[in-house]
C-alpha positions in Angstrom: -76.9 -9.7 -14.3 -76.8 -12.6 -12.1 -73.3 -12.8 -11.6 -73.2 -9.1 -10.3 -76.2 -9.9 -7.7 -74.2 -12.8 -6.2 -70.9 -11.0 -5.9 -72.3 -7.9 -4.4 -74.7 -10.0 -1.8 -70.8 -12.0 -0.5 -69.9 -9.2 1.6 -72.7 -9.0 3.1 -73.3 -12.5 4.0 -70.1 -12.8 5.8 -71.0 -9.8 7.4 -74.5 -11.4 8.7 -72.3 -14.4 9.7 -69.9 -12.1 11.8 -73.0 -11.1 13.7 -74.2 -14.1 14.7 -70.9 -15.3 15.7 -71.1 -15.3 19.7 -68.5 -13.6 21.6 -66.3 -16.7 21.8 -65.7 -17.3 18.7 -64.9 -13.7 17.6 -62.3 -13.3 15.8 -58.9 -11.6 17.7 -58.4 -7.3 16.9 -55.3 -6.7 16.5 -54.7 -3.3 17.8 -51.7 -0.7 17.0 -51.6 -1.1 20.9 -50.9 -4.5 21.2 -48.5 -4.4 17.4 -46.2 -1.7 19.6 -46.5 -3.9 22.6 -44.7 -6.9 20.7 -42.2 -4.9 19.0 -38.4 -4.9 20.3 -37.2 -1.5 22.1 -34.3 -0.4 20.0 -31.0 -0.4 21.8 -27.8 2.0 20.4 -24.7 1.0 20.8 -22.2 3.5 19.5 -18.5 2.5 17.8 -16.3 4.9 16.2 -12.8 3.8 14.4 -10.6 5.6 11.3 -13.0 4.0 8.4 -11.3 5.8 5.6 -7.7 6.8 5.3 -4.3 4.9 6.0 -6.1 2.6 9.0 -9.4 2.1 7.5 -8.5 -1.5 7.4 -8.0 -2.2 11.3 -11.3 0.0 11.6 -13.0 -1.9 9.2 -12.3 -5.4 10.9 -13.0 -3.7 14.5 -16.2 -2.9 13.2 -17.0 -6.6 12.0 -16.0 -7.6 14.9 -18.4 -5.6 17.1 -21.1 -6.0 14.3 -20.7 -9.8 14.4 -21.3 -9.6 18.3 -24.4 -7.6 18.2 -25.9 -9.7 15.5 -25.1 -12.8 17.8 -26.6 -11.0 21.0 -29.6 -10.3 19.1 -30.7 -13.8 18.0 -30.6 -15.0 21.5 -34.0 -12.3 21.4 -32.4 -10.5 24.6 -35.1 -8.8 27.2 -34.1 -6.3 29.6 -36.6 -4.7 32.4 -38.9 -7.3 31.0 -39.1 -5.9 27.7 -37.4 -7.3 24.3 -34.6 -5.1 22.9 -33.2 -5.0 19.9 -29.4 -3.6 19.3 -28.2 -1.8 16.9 -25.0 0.3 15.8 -24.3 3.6 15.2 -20.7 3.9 13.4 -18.7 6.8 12.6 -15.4 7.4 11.5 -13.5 9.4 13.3 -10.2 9.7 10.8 -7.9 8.5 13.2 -7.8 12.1 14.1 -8.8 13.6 17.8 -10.6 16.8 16.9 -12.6 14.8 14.5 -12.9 12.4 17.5 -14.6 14.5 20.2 -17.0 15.9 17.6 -18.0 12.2 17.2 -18.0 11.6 20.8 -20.4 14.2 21.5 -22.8 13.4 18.3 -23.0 10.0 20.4 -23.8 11.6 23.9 -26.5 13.8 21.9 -28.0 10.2 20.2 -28.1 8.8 23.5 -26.3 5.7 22.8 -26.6 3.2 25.7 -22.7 2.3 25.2 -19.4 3.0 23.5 -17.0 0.6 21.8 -14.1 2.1 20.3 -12.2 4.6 19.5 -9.4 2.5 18.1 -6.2 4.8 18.1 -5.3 6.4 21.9 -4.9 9.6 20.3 -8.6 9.7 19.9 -9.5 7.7 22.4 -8.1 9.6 25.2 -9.7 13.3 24.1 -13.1 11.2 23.4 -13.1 9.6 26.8 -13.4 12.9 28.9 -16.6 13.6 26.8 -18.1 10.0 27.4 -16.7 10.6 31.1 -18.5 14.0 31.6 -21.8 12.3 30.2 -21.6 8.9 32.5 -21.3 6.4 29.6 -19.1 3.7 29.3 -16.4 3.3 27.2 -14.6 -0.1 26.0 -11.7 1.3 23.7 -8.5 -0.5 21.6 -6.4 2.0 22.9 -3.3 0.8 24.2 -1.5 3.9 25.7 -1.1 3.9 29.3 -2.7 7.6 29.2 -5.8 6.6 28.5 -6.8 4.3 32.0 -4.3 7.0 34.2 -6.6 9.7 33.3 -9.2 7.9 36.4 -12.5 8.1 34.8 -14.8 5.4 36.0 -16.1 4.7 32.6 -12.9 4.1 30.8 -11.7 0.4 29.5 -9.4 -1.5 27.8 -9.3 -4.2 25.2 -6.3 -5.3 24.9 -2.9 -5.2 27.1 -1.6 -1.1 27.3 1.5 -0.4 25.7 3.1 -0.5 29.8 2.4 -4.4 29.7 3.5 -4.8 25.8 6.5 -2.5 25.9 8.2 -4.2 28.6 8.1 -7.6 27.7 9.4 -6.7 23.9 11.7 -4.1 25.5 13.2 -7.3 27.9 13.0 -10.0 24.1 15.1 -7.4 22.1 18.1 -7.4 24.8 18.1 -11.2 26.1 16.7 -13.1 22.9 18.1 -11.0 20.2 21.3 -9.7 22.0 20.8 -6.2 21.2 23.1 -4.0 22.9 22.9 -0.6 20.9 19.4 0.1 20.2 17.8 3.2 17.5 14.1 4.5 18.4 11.9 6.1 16.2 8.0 6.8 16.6 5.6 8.1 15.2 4.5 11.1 17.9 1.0 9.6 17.8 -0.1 8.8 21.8 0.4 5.0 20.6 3.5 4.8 18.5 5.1 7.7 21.5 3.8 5.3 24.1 4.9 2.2 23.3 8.1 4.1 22.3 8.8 5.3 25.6 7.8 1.9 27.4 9.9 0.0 25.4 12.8 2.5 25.8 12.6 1.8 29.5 12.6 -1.5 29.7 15.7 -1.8 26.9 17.4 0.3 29.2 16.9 -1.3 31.9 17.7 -4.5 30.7 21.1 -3.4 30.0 21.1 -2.2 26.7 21.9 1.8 25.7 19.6 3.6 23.3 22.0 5.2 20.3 19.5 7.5 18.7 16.1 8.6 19.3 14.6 9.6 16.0 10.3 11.1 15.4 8.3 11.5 12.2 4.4 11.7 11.9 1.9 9.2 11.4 1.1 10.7 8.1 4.9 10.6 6.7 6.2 7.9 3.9 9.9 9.0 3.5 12.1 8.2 6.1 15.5 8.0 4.0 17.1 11.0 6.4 16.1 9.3 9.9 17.4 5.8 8.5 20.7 7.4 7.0 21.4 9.4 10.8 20.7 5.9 12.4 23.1 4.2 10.1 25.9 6.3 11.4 25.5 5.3 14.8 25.1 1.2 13.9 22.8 0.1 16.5 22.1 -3.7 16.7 18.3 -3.2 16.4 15.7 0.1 15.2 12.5 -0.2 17.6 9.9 1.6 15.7 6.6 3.1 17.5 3.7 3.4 14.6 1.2 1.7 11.5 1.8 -0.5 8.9 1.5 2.6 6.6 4.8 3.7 7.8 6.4 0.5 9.0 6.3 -1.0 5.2 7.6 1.4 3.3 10.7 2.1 6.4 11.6 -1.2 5.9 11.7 -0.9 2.4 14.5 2.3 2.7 16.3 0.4 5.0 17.1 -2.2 2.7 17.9 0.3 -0.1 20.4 1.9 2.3 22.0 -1.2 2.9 20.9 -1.8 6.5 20.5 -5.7 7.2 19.7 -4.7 11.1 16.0 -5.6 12.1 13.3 -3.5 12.8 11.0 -4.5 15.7 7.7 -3.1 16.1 4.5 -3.6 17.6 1.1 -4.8 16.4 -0.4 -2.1 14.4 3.2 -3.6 12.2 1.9 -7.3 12.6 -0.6 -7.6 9.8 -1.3 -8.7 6.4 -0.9 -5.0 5.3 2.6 -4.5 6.0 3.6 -7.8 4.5 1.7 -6.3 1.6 3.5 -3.1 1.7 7.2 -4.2 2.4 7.0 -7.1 0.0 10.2 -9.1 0.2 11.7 -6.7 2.4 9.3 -7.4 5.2 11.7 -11.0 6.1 12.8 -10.7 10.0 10.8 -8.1 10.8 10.2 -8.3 14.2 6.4 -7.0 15.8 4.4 -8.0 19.3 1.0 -7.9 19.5 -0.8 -7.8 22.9 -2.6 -11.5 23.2 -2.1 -14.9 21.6 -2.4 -15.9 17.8 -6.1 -16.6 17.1 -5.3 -20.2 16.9 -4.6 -20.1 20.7 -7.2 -18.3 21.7 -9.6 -20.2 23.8 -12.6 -19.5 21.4 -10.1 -18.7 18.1 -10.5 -21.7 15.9 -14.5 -21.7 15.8 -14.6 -17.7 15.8 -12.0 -17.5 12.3 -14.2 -20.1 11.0 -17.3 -18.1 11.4 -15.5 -14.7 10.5 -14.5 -15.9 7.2 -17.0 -17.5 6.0 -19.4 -14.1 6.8 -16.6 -11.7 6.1 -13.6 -13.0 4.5 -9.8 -13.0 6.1 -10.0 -11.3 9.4 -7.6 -8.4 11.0 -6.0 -8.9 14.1 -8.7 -6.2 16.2 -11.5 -8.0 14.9 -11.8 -10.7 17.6 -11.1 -7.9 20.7 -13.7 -5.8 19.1 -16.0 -8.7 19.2 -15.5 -9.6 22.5 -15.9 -6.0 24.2 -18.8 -5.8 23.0 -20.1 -8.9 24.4 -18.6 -7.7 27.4 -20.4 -4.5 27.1 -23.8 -6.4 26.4 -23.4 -9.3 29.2 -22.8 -6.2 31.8 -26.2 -4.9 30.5 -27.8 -8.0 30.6 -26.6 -9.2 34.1 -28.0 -5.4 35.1 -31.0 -5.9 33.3 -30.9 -2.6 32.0 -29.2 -0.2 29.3 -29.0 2.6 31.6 -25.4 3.6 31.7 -25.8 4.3 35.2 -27.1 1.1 36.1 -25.1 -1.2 34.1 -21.6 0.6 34.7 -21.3 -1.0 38.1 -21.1 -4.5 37.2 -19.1 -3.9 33.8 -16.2 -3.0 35.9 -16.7 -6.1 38.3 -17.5 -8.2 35.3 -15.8 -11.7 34.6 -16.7 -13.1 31.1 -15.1 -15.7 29.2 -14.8 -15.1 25.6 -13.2 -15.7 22.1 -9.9 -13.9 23.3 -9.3 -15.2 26.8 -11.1 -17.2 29.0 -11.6 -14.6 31.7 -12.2 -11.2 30.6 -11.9 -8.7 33.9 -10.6 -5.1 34.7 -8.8 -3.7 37.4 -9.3 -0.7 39.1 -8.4 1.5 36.3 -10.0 -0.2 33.8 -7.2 -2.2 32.0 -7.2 -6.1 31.8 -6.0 -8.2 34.6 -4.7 -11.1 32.6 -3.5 -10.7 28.9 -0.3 -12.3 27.1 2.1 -10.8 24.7 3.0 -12.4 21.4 6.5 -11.9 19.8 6.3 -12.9 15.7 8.7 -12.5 12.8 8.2 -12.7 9.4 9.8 -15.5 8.0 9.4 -16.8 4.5 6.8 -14.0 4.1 4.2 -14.9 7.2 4.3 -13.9 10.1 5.6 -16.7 12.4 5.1 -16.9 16.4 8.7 -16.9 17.8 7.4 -16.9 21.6 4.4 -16.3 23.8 4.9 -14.5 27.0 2.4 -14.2 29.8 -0.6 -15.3 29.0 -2.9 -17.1 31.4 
């Protein structure tokens, strides 16, 4: 058995050699102590958008967005109070609908989440925001409404340009570029497609032109034959319509079937791939603005499309605003040096960042941008096509 002897004796050779090791050249313990020391503090970061339904596809590409930013923040091995942290996301859908949206805003507050991007739609944005108000934690949201920044809650933000800023400017194109005098409304009664709606009513009015017919359906309706036909009688110049792709594409649709050869103007939740999808050949000179610049213009566009596609495929318009709130969101809590809400909240709303969008990222006292453009497209030839960009800086 003389294999057997010399196996069994191993262990305790190197155990006699361990022993006479000195001190100094003892091997290093690693303790469960020092394993927990070394490993990153977990930072939650909530985000909350319609993932299923209708408008899964702008939530979808919000949530890349915000995903691509928290994977780019976290292999720069960010430290805060000294310590390394690691940030991760906590997504929920919230249906595009607002009861469904407070219950998700308070499963956040209960999860402690350090931050909030999102909700997308104003109509759950602005019930969510008095629950992430009440609880002290910052809020970066797509919601365009002007509703949602007048409400005064210091932890309230914006994205992109409110529906005041958009509505005007399109309001203003529709009269002096397209010449329309007798104008035909119809929105959605959602708090964007209303919104935008009223904003743009206001500034078509004042402009000179008179509003013919004010027409409303629901963001859930696909059959808008009997609005069209009512708006027909009148013969505006122009129908202005508040709401989604979901609706926009099929409206355009029954408008050509009833003959109308009048355009329909909309804003950006109408200027994407979906609607072209939807209307098919009826979507030519449709008419949509979209708060911003086409991603070519954008001061970090080019590189970030490039990067979006090849992790995620083609991109939706929100992507690149949800990408860069939440570096926003992140560079406040790194310049703080802590993912306190508390802490960090200050110098998010004095922040100044320079990102994919526009080159200086700010808010004003209510929490909406201080500089951001407005796009006009039209489909032509079945793209959408920039006719004219108006103040961006």
């Amino acid at each position: 058995m003389p294999g057997f002897v010399k196996t069994a004796l191993l262990p305790v050779a190197a155990a006699a050699l361990l022993l006479g090791c000195g001190k100094e050249n003892a091997a290093p313990k690693t303790t469960v102590a020092s394993k927990a020391a070394e490993a990153a503090e977990v930072v939650k970061i909530g985000f909350a958008a319609p993932l299923t339904g209708p408008q899964a596809h702008y939530g979808k590409g919000y949530q890349n967005g915000v995903q691509m930013a928290i994977d780019d923040v976290n292999a720069e091995n960010p430290t805060l109070g000294g310590k390394k942290v690691k940030f991760v996301l906590l997504a929920e859908d919230d249906m595009a609908d607002p009861k469904s949206a407070t219950q998700v805003a308070q499963k956040f507050v209960d999860a402690k989440v350090a931050g909030m991007i999102g909700h997308f739609n104003s109509g759950t944005s602005i019930p969510a925001s008095k629950i992430y108000s009440d609880a002290g934690l910052p809020q970066i949201a797509m919601a365009t409404a002007p509703a949602y920044t007048a409400q005064g809650f210091k932890t309230t933000f914006r994205s992109m340009t409110s529906d005041t800023q958009q509505g005007s400017v399109i309001g203003k194109f529709v009269v002096e570029k397209l010449k329309a005098k007798r104008i035909a409304i119809i929105d959605d009664r959602s708090a964007y497609g209303q919104g935008l709606a009223d904003e743009f009513e206001k500034a078509a009015k004042a402009a000179g032109a008179e509003i013919v017919k004010r027409e409303f359906t629901s963001d859930k309706e696909t059959d808008f034959t009997s609005i069209l036909t009512a708006i027909k009688g009148v013969k505006p110049d122009v129908i202005f319509f508040g709401g989604a792709d979901a609706q926009s594409g099929p409206m355009v649709k029954q408008k050509k079937r009833l003959g109308m050869t009048i355009p329909l103007v909309s804003g950006e939740m109408t200027r994407s791939d979906t609607f072209l999808k939807l209307a098919g050949a009826d979507a030519e000179g449709t008419i949509a603005s979209m708060a911003g610049v086409p991603i070519e213009q954008m001061p970090g566009g080019k590189a970030f499309l490039e990067r979006y596609k090849a992790k995620y495929g083609e991109m939706e318009i929100y992507t690149p605003y949800g990408y860069d709130a939440t570096r926003v969101l992140l560079a406040a809590m790194k310049k703080a040096d802590s993912a306190v809400p508390a802490k960090y909240l200050p110098v998010l709303a004095q922040i100044s960042h320079s990102g994919v969008t526009s080159a200086r990222i700010a808010y004003d006292g209510k929490g909406d941008l201080k500089d951001g453009g407005i796009t006009v497209f039209k489909v032509q030839q079945g793209k959408w096509t920039v006719l004219e960009t108006i103040g961006a800086k």
